[in-house]
C-alpha positions as CSV (number, residue, x, y, z in Angstrom):
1,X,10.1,-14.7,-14.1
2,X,7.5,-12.4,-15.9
3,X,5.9,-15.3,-17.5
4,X,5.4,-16.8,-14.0
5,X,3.7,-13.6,-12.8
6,X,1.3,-13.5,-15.5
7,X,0.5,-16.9,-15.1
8,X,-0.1,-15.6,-11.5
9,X,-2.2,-13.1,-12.3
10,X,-4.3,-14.8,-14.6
11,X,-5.2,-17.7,-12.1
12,X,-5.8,-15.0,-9.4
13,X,-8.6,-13.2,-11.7
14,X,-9.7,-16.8,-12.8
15,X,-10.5,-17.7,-9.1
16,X,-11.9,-14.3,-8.3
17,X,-14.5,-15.2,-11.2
18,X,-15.7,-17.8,-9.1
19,X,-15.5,-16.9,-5.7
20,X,-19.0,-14.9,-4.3
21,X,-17.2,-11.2,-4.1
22,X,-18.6,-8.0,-5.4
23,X,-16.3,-7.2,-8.4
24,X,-15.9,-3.0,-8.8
25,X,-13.9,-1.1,-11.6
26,X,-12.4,2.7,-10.2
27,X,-14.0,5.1,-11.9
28,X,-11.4,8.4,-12.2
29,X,-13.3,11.5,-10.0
30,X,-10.2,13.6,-10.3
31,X,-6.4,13.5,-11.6
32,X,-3.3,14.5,-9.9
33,X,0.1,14.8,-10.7
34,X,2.5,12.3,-9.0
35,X,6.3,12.5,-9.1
36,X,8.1,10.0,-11.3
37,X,11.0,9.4,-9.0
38,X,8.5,7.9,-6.2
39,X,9.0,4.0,-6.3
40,X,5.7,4.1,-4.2
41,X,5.6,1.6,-0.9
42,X,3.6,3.4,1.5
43,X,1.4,6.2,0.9
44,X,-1.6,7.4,3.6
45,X,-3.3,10.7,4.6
46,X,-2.9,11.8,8.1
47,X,-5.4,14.8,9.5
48,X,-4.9,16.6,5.6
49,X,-1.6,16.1,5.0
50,X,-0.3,13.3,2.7
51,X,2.5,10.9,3.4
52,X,4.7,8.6,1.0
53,X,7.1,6.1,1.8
54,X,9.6,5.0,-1.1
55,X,11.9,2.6,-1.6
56,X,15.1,1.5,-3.8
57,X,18.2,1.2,-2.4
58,X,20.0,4.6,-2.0
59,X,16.8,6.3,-3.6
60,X,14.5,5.6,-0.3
61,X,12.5,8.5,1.5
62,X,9.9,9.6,3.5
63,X,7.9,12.5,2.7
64,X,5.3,14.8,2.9
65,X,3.3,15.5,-0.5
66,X,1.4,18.2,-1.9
67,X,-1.6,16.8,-3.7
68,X,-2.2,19.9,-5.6
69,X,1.5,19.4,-7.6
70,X,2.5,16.0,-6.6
71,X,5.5,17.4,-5.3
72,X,7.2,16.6,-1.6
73,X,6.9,19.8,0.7
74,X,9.6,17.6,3.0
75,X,11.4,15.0,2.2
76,X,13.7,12.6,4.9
77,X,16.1,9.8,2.8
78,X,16.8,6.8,4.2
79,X,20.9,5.4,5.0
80,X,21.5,3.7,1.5
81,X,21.7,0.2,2.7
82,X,17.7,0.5,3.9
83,X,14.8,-0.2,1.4
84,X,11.8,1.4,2.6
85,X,8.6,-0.1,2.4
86,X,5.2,0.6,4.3
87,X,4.0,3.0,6.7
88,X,1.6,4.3,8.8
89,X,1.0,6.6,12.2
90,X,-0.3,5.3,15.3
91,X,-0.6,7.3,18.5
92,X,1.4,10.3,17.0
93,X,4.2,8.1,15.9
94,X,5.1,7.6,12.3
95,X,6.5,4.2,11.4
96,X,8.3,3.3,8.4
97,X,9.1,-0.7,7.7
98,X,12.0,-1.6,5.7
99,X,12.3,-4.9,3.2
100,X,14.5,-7.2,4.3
101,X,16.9,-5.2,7.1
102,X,14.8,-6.9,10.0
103,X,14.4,-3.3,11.4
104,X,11.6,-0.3,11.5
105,X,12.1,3.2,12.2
106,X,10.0,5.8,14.5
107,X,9.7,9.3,13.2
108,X,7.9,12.3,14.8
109,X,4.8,12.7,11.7
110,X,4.7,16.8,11.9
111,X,8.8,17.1,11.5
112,X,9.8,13.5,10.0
113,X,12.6,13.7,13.1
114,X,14.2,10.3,13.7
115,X,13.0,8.9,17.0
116,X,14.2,5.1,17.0
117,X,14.8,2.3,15.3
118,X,12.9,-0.9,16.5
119,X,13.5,-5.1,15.7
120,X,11.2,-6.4,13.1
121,X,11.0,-10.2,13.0
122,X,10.0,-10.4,9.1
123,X,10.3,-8.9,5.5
124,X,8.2,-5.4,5.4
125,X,5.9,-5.2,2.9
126,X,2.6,-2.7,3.8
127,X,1.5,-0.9,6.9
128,X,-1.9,0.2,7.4
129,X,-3.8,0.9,10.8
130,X,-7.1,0.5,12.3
131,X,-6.4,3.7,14.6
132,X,-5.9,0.6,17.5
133,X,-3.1,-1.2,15.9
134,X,-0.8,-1.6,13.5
135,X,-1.9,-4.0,10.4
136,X,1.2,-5.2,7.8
137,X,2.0,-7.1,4.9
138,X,4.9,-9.7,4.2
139,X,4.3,-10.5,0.5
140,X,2.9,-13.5,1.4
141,X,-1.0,-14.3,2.2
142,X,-0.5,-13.3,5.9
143,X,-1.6,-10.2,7.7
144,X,-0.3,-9.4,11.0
145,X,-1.6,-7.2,13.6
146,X,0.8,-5.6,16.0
147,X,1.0,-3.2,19.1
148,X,2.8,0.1,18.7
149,X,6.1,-2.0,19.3
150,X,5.6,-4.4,16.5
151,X,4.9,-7.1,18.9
152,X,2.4,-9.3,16.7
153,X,-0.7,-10.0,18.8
154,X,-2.5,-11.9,16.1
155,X,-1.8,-13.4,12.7
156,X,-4.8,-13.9,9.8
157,X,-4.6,-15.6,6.6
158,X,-6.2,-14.0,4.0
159,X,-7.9,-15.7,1.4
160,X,-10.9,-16.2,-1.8
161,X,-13.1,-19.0,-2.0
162,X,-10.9,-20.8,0.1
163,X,-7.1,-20.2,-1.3
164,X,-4.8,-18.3,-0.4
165,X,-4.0,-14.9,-1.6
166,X,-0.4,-14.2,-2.0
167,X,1.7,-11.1,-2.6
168,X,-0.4,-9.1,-0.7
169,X,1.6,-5.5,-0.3
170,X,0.3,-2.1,0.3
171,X,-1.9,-1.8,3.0
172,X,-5.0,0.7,3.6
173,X,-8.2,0.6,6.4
174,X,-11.1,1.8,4.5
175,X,-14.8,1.9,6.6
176,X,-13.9,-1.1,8.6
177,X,-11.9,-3.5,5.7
178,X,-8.8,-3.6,4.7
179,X,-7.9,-2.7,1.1
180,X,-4.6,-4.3,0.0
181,X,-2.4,-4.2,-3.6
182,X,-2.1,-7.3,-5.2
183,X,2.1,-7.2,-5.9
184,X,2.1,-7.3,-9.8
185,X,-1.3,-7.6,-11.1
186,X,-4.0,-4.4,-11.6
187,X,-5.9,-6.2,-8.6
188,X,-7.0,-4.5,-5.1
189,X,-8.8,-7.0,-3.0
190,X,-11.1,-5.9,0.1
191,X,-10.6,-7.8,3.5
192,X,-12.8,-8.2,6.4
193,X,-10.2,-8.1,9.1
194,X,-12.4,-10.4,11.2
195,X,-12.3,-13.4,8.7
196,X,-9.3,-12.4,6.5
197,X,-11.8,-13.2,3.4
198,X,-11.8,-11.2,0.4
199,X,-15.2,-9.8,0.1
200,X,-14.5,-7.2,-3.3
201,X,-12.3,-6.8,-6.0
202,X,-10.9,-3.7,-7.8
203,X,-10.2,-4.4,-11.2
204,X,-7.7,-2.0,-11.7
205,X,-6.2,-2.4,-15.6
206,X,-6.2,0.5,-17.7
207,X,-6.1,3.0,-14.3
208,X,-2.6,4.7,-16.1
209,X,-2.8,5.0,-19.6
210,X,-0.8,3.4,-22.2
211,X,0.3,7.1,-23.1
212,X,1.5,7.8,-20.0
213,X,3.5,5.4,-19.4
214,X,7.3,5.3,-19.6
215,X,10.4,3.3,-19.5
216,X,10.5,2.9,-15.5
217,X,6.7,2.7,-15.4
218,X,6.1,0.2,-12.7
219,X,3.4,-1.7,-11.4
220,X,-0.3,-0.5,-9.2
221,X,1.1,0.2,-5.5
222,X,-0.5,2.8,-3.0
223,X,-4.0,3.0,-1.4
224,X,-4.7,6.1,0.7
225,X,-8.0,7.5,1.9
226,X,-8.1,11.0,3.6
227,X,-10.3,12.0,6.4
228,X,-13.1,13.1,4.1
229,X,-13.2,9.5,2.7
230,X,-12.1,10.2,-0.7
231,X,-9.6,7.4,-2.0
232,X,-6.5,7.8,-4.0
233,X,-4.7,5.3,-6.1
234,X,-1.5,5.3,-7.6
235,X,1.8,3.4,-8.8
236,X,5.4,2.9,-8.5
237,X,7.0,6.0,-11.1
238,X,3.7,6.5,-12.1
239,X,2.8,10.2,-13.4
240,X,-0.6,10.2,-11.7
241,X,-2.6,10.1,-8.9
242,X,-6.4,9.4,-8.7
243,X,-8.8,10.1,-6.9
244,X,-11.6,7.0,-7.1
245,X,-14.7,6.2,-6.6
246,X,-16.1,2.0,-6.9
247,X,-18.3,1.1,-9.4
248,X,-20.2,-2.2,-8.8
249,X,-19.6,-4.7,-12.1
């Protein structure tokens, strides 16, 4: 199975060579520390406070980080049998997709207070929004727009020079496009949400050192601006979060 991802990988940076995109490499403005037990799904800045979904089964949470430390100032688990996955806040509400329950939960953002549980036709992957709607990810080359009750009011297919672009996951809106992980590979790609074509891509490898990593080290997942505009990358376990600026290739 890790042969088959490579092999991915490799023909999704081979394409990307070929495809009219900018092409940017994240240059490191500033480190943070990030805690190791966050298998990162969903992470986002709302007014200054930062959010982070995680996921694992009995290990998933929501909480409220501080960026300073890396460590949560509140943190909400999940019932064991749910594996988070995305979130974002629209309209005051905090919603938190899980993988493959079919469901989504409504939390109150200031106190993480359970508000409801709602149907979700599909596998949750990333949630982002435009401030309007709701934006998510399946894992497959689909985005989805939806209304603040996950009714889907328009589907896109997102794609580079013409194919498809698969395992799209975590989800962020930055200045009008929509920056999405790349499940597996180092690779962010930039979507215009009018076209679903990639029009950039962040050539992540090398963001976490070698030194750094560990064992349960896992792969690039979590896009979040704040309201200054700064963006912050990180990873699933990872020790670090950075705060990035693009530089053109």
């Amino acid at each position: 199975m890790k042969t088959l991802w490579i092999i991915f990988a490799a023909f999704f940076l081979c394409a990307c060579s070929h495809a009219q995109v900018k092409e940017y490499r994240p240059k490191v403005v500033k480190e943070y520390p990030h805690a190791t037990d966050a298998y990162t799904q969903g992470l986002f800045f709302q007014g200054g406070t930062l959010y982070e979904t995680t996921g694992q089964y009995g290990e998933s949470t929501i909480r409220t980080v501080d960026l300073a430390t890396g460590k949560p100032t509140v943190v909400k688990k999940l019932n064991r049998k749910y594996f988070g996955e995305g979130s974002a806040v629209l309209d005051g509400v905090l919603y938190v997709l899980t993988w493959t329950n079919k469901v989504a939960f409504r939390y109150n953002p200031a106190t993480l207070e359970y508000l409801s549980t709602v149907s979700y036709p599909r596998e949750g992957w990333g949630l982002t929004t435009d401030g309007k709607q709701l934006i998510a990810s399946d894992g497959s080359s689909t985005l989805y727009f939806l209304d603040k009750d996950l009714r889907t009011s328009r589907k896109m297919q997102v794609s580079l020079n013409g194919r498809p672009v698969r395992y799209l996951n975590e989800l962020e809106y930055i200045k009008g496009k929509i920056w999405a992980n790349v499940y597996t590979t180092d690779s962010i790609v930039i979507i215009d949400p009018s076209t679903g074509k990639v029009e950039g891509l962040v050539d992540c490898a090398g963001l976490l050192p070698a030194s750094l990593r560990e064992r349960d080290t896992d792969v690039l997942n979590g896009i979040a601006v704040d309201r200054e505009g700064r963006v912050f990358l990180t990873g699933k376990n990872w020790p670090r979060l950075y705060q990035i600026e693009l530089i053109e290739k």
